[in-house]
C-alpha positions in Angstrom: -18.3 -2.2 -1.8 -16.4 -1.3 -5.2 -12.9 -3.8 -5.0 -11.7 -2.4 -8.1 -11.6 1.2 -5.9 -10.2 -0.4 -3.3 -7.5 -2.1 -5.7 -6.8 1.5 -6.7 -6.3 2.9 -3.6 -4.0 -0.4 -2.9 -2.1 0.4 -5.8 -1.6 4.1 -5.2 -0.2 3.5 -1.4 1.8 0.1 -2.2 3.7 2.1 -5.2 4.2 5.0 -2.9 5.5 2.4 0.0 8.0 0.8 -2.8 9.3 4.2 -3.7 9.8 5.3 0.0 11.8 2.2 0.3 13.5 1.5 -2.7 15.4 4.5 -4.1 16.6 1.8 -6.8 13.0 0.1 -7.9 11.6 3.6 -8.8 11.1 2.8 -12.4 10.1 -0.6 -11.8 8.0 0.3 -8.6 4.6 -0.2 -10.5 5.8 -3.7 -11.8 6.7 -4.7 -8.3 2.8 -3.6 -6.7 1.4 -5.5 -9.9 2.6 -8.4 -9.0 1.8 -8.3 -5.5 -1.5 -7.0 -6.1 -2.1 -9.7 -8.5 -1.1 -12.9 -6.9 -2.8 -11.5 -3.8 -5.9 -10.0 -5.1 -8.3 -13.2 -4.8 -7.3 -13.5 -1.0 -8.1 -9.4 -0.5 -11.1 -9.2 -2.0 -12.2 -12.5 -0.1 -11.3 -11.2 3.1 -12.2 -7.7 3.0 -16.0 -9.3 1.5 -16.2 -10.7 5.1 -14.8 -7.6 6.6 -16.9 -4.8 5.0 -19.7 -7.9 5.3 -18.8 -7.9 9.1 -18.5 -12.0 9.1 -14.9 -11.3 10.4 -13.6 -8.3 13.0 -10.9 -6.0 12.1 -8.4 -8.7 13.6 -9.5 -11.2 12.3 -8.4 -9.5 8.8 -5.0 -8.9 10.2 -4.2 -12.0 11.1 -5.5 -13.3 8.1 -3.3 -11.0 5.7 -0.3 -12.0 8.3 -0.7 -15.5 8.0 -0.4 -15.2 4.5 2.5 -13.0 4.5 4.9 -15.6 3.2 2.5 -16.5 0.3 2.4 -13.0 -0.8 4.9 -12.8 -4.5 7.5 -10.2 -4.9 8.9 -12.1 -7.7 10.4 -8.6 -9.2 12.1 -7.8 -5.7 13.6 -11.4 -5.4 15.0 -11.4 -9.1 16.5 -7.9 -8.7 18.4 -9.3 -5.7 16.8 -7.7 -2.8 17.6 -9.7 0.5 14.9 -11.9 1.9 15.0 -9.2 5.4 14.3 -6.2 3.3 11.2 -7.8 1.3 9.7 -9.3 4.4 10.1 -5.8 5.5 8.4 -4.8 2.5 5.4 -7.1 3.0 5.2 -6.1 6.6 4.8 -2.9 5.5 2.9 -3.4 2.7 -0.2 -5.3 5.2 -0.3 -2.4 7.3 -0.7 -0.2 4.3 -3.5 -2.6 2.9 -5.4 -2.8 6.8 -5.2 1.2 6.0 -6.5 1.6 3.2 -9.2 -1.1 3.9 -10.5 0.7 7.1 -10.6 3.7 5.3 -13.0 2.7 2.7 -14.6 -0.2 4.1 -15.7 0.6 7.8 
């Protein structure tokens, strides 16, 4: 399993996901999936390891990714002002979009 792919694929889909949703981060979009990608990437590869290793089922994964939900950094979102509802939004969104792309490549 390649994680840098897969950290590509992330990228392409979260920065797709923040344009979608925020008309007013689309210069700033790729800053925003940096940082999420980056205070989150030693959790991700972790867990998908075990998922792609099949030590942990697809559930398992989800849960994992939504237990952490509130860990997960938006620091660009939350200094330009965007209300706690629409970043947790976001990061709803933004799991779902990582279980995607995961399933895609890894199983």
């Amino acid at each position: 399993m390649d994680f840098e792919e897969i950290l590509k694929k992330l990228k392409e889909n979260l920065l797709k996901l923040v344009q979608d949703e925020y008309d007013d981060f689309k210069d700033s979009g790729e800053e925003v999936v940096d940082d999420f990608l980056n205070n989150s990437k030693e959790k991700l590869e972790k867990w998908t390891n075990l998922l792609a290793n099949k030590i942990i089922t697809l559930e398992e994964y989800k849960w994992l990714l939504k237990s952490q939900k509130d860990l997960f950094e938006i620091n660009a979102l939350y200094s330009a002002g965007v209300s706690k509802i629409r970043i947790n939004k976001f990061k709803n969104k933004a799991i779902n979009t990582i279980v995607d792309v995961v399933v895609k490549i890894v199983l």
